[in-house]
Backbone as CSV, one residue per row, in Angstrom:
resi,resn,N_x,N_y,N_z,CA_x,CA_y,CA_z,C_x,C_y,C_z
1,UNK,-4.173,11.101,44.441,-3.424,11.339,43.215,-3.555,12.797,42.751
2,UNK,-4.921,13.048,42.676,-5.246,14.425,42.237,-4.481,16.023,43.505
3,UNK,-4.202,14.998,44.668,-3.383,16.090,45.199,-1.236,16.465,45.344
4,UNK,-1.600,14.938,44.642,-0.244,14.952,43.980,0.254,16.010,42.962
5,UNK,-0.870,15.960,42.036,-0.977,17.124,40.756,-0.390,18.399,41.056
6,UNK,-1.235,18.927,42.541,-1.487,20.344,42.614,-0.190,20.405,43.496
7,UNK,0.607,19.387,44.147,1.877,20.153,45.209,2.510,19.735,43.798
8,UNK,2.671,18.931,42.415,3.675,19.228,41.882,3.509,20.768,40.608
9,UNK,2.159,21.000,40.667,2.049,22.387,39.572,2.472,23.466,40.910
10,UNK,2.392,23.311,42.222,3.246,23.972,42.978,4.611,24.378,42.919
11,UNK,5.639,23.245,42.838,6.758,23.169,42.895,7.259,23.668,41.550
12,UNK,6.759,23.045,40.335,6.563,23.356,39.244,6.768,25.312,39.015
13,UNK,6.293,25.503,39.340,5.892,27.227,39.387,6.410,27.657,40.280
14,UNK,7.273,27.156,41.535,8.315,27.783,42.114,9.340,27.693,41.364
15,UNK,9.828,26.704,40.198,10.785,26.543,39.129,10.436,27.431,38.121
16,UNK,9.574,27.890,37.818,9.077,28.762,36.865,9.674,30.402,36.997
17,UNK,9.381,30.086,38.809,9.842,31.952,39.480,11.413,31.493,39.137
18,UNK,11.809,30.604,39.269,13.648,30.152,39.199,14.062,31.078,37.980
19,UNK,13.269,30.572,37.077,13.866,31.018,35.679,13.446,32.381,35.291
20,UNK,12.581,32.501,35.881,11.733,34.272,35.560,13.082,35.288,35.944
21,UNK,13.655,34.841,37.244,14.376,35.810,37.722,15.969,35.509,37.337
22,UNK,16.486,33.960,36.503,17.631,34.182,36.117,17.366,34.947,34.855
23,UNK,16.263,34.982,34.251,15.980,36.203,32.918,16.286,37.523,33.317
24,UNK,15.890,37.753,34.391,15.632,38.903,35.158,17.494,39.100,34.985
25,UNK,18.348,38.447,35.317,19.496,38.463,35.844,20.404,38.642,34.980
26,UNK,20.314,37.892,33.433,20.972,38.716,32.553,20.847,40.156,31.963
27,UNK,21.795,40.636,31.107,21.756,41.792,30.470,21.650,41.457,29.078
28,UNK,20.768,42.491,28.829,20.595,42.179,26.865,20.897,43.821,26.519
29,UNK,21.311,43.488,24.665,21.445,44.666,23.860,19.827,45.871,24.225
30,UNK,18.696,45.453,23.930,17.666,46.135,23.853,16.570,45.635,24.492
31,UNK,15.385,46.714,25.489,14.740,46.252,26.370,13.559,45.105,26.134
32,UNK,13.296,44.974,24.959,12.758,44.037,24.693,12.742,42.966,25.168
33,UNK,14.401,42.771,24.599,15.131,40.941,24.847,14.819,40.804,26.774
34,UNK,15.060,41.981,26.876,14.997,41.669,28.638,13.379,40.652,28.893
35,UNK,12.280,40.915,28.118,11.038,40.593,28.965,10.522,39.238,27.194
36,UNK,11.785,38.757,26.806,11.167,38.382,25.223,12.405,37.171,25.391
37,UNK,12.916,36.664,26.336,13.874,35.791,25.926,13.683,34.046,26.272
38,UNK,14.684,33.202,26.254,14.791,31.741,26.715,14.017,31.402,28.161
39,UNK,15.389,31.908,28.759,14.344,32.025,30.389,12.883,32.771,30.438
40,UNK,12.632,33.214,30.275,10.997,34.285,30.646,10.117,33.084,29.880
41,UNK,10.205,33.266,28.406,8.933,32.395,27.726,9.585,30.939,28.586
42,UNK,10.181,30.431,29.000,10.290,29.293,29.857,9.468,29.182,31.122
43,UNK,9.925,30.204,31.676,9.382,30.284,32.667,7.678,30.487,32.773
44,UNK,6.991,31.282,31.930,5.970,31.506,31.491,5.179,30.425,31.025
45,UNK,5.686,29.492,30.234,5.545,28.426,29.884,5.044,27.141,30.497
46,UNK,5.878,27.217,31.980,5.785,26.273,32.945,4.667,26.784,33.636
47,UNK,4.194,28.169,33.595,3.151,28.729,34.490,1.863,28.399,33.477
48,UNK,1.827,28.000,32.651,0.503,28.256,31.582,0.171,26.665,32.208
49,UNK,1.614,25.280,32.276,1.501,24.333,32.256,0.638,24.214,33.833
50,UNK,1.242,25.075,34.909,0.902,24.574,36.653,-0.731,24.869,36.350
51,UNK,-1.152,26.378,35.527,-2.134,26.026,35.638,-3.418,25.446,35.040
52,UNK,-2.900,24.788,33.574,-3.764,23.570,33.320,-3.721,22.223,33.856
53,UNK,-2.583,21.955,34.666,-2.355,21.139,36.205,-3.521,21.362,37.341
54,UNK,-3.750,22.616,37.420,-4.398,22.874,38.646,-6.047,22.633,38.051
55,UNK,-6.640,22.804,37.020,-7.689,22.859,36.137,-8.045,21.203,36.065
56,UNK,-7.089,20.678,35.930,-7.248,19.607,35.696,-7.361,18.761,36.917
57,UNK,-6.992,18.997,38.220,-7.320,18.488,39.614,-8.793,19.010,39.810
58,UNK,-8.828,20.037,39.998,-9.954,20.899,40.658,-10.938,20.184,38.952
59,UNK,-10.658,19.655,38.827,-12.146,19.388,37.653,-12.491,18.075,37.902
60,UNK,-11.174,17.311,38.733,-11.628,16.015,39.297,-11.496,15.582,40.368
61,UNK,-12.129,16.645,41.255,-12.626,16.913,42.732,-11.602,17.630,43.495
62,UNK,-10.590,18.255,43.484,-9.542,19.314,44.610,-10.514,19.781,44.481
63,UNK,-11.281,21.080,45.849,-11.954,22.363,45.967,-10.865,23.082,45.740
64,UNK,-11.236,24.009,45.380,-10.615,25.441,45.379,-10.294,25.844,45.926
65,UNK,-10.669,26.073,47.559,-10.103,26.336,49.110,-8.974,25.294,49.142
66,UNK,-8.697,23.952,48.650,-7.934,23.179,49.058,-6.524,23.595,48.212
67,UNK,-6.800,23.922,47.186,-6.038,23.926,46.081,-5.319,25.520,46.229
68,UNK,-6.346,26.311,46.959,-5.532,27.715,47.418,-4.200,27.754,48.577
69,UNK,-4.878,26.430,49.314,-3.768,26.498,50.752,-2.688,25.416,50.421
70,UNK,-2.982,24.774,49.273,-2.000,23.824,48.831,-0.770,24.870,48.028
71,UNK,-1.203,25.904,47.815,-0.600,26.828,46.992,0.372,27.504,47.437
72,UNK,-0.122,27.697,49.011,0.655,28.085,49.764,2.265,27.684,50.269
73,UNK,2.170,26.430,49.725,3.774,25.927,49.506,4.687,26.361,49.274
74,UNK,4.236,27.477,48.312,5.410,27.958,47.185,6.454,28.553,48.494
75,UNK,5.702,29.357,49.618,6.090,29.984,50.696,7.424,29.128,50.448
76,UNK,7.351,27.656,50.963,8.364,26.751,51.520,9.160,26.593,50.042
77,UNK,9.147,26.282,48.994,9.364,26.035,48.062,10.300,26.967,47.132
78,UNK,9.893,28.203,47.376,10.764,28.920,46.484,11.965,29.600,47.794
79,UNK,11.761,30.034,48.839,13.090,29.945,49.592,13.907,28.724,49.117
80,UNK,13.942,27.818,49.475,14.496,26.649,49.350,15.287,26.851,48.253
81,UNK,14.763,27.027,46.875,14.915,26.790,45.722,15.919,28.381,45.425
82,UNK,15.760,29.339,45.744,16.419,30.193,45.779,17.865,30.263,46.128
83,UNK,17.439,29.834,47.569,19.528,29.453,48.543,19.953,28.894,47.486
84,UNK,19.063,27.347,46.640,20.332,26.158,46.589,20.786,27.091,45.064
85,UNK,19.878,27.697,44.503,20.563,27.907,42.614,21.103,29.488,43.253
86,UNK,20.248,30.467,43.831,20.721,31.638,43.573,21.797,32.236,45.090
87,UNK,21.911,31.205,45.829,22.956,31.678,47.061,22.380,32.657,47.928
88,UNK,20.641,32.922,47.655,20.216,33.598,48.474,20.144,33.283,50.106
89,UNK,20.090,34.109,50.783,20.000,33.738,52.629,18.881,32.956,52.862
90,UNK,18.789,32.366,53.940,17.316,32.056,54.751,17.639,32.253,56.231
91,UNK,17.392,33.710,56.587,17.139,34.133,57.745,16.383,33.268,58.561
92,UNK,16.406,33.550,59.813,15.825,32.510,60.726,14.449,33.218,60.946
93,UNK,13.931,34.250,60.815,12.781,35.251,60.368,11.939,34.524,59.481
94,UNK,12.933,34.205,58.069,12.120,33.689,57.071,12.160,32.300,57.343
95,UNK,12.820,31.283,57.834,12.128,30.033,58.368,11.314,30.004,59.127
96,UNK,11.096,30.879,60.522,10.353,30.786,61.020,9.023,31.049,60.461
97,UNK,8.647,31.896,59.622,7.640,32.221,58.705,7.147,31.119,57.703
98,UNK,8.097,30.268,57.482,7.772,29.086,56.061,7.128,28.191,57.306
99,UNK,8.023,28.221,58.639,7.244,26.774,59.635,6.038,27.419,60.185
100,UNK,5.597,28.745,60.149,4.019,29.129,60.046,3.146,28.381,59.417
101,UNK,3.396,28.894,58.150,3.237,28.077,56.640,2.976,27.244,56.851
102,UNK,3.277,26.332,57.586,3.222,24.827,57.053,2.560,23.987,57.927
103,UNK,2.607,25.309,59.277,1.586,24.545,60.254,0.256,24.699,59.776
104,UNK,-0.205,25.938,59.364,-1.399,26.160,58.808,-1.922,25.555,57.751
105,UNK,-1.244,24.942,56.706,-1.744,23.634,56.000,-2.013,22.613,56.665
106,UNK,-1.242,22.239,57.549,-1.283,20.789,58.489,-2.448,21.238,59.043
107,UNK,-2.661,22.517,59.728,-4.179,22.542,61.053,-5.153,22.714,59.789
108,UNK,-5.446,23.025,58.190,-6.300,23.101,57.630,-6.807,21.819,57.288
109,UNK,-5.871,21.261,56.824,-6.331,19.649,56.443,-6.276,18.924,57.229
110,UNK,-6.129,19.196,58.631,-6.804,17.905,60.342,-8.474,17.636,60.095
């Protein structure tokens, strides 16, 4: 259960980068609003949440080594999440790199 937590404060915080960078993506009157708006404190928001998520596993047994390579998701997670909202590419470079990724979780936790 407790590793349920940490791949969803994962995913969680690849949604977090979602919104960081549609903030990023509008234009405002004054530079402020750029780093002070809806999206950002949203996004920010969800990051305060992944990591009293992660605090809250690792306090009822995740290690810290486990919870670092579980982290490593985001690799897979925010490509993904990028193509489907922002129409970004996924080079066959950068898949091949996420199926790195993912072997090296799989050979950590054998």
């Amino acid at each position: 259960m407790m590793y349920i937590i940490v791949i969803s404060s994962v995913f969680l915080a690849a949604c977090a980068q979602m919104l960081l960078k549609q903030g990023a993506r509008q234009q405002y009157d004054t530079w402020w609003r750029q780093y002070v708006n809806g999206w950002v404190i949203g996004g920010y928001a969800i990051m305060l949440g992944t990591m009293l998520m992660n605090i809250f596993a690792m306090s009822r047994g995740v290690e810290v080594k486990e919870v670092s390579i579980i982290e490593s998701m985001s690799y897979l997670f925010v490509p993904i999440l990028s193509c489907v909202i922002f129409k970004e590419r996924l080079t066959w470079r950068r898949v091949s790199a996420v199926g790195v990724i993912i072997i090296g979780i799989i050979v950590f936790f054998l």
